[in-house]
N, C-alpha and C positions, 0 to 999 in steps of 0.2 A: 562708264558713268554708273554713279548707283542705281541700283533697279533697273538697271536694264534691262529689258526683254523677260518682265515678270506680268509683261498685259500681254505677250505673244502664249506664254504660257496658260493662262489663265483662258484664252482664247482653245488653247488645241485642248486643255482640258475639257470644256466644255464640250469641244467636236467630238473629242475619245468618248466622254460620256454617252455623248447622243446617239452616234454611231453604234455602241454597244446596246444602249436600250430600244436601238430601232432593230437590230439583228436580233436581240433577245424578242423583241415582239415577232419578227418574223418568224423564230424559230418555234415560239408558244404557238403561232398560227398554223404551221405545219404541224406541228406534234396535236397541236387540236385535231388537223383534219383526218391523221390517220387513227387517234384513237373513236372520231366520229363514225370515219368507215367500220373499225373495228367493233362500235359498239354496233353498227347497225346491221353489219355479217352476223356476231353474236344473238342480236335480237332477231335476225330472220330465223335461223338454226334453231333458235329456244322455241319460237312460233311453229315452225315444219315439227318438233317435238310434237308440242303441244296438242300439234293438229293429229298425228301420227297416235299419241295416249290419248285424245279424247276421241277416236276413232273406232280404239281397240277395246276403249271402256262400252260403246255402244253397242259395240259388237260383243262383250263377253258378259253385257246384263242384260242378254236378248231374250225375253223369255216368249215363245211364241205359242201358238192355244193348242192345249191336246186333243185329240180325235179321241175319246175316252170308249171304250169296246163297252157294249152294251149286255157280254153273257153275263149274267149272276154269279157263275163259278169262277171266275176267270179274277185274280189278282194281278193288281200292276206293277210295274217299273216305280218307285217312287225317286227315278234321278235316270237323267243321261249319262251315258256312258258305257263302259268294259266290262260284261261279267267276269270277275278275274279268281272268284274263289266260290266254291258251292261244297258246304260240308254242311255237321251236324256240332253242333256243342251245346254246353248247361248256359242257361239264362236263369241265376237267380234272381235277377233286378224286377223285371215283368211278370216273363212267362212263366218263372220258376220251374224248371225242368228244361230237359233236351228236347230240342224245339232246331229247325233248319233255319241253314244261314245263307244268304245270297249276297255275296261283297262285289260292289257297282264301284270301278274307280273312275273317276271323273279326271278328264285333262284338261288342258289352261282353253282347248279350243271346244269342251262339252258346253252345251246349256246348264249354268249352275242354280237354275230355280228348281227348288224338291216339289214332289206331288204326294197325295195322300192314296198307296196302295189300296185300298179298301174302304167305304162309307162306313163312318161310326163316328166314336164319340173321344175326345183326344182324354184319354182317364190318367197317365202317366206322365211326367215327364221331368228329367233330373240331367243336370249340366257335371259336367266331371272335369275339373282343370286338369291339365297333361301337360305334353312334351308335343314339338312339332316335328316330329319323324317326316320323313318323305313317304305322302301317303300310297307310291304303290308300293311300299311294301305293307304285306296281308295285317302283319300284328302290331299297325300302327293304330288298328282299334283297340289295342289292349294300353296303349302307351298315349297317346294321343288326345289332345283336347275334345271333348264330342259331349252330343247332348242327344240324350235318349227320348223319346215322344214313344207313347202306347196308345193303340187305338182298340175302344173293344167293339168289333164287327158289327154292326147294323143288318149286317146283308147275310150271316148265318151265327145263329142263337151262343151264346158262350165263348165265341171265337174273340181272339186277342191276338194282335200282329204288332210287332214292334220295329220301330226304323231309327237307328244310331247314325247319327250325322256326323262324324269325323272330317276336322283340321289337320289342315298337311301340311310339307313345308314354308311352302306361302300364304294357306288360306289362313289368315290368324283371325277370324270374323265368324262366327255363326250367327245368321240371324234367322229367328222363329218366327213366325209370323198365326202362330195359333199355341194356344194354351189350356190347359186342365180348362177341361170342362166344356171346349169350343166342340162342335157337329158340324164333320166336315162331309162334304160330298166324293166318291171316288176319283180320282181325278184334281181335287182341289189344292190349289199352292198352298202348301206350308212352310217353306223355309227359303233360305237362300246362305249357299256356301262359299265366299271370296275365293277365288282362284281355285288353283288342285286342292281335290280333296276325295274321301272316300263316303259312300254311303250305304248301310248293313241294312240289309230285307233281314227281320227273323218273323220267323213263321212256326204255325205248328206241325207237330209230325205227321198227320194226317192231311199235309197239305201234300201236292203232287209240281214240284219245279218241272217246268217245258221248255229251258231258254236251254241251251249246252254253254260249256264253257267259252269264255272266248265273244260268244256276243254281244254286237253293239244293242245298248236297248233305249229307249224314248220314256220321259218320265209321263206317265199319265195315260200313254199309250201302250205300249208292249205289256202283252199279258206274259208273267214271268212263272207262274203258277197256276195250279186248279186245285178245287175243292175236291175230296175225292168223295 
């Protein structure tokens, strides 16, 4: 007969439909629940990060109080870390003249807050864009981002100590925390250097270095010189 079995059809169409939109929704349900697990494995891992970098940021902007030595003669450490170079070179910039050098390399696990070698009066100070050498190497102060601060001596007449704060590979950040014309106390924070980095004692030549090479020193505490 005509039409036959066009309502049987219409019928399993309807079933085929339903059928596929009810397995489709199963299968969106499942594909939901592993990307849920997925996101929430992702979201623990990014947190254990998190927890892991905001750990080591605590611990690498530790700045804790120096024990500041009390002789007169006695020049400080102004940074943690590695005596790694003790020579003599020309400082036009400050000292003008041949003037001693102490280069302190600082690692990702030193204290990066600077101290002020010497009480005085901050008279100098000039920023030098560069290049980000890996600061243990020595003549990444010649190459290198850094910012020069001159202090003229309080604590013996005429005296002028200079401290160059060199950017290493990863430290791309100096920040100062004193400026032309600030009176700081021996011992007092002046700066802070982001990650590795190096830091130049220069001194004058009638100063006397007592650290050897090689030593670990404390910023604010180790006496690294004497007055002669």
């Amino acid at each position: 007969m005509k039409n036959a079995g066009r309502a049987r059809q219409a019928a399993f169409r309807l079933v085929y439909w339903s059928i596929f939109f009810l397995l489709l929704l199963l299968f969106a349900g499942m594909l939901a629940q592993v990307l849920a697990r997925f996101v929430v494995y992702a979201a623990s891992a990014l947190i254990g990060l998190w927890v892991v970098f905001g750990l080591f940021c605590f611990y690498f902007f530790r700045d804790p109080e120096a024990r500041v030595p009390g002789d007169p003669e006695a020049i400080v450490s102004p940074a943690h870390g590695r005596v790694d170079l003790i020579d003599e070179v020309d400082d036009p910039l400050f000292l003008r003249g041949r003037c001693r050098r102490l280069s302190i390399f600082l690692s990702l696990l030193d204290v990066h807050v600077q101290r002020a070698p010497v009480a005085g009066e901050v008279v100098f100070s000039r920023y030098s864009e560069g290049r980000f050498l890996n600061a243990m190497r020595a003549d990444s102060a010649e190459h290198n981002e850094n910012l020069y601060l001159g202090f003229e001596s309080r604590e013996r007449a005429g005296e002028q100590v200079g401290v160059r704060l060199i950017a290493g590979l990863l430290a791309r950040r100096i920040v100062p925390w004193v400026t032309a014309g600030e009176v700081v106390a021996r011992g007092d924070r002046i700066s802070l250097i982001q990650f590795g980095s190096r830091v130049e004692l220069l001194l004058p030549l009638n100063t006397r270095v007592v650290v050897p090479l090689g030593a670990r020193v404390r910023a604010g505490e180790t006496i690294v010189a004497r007055r002669s």
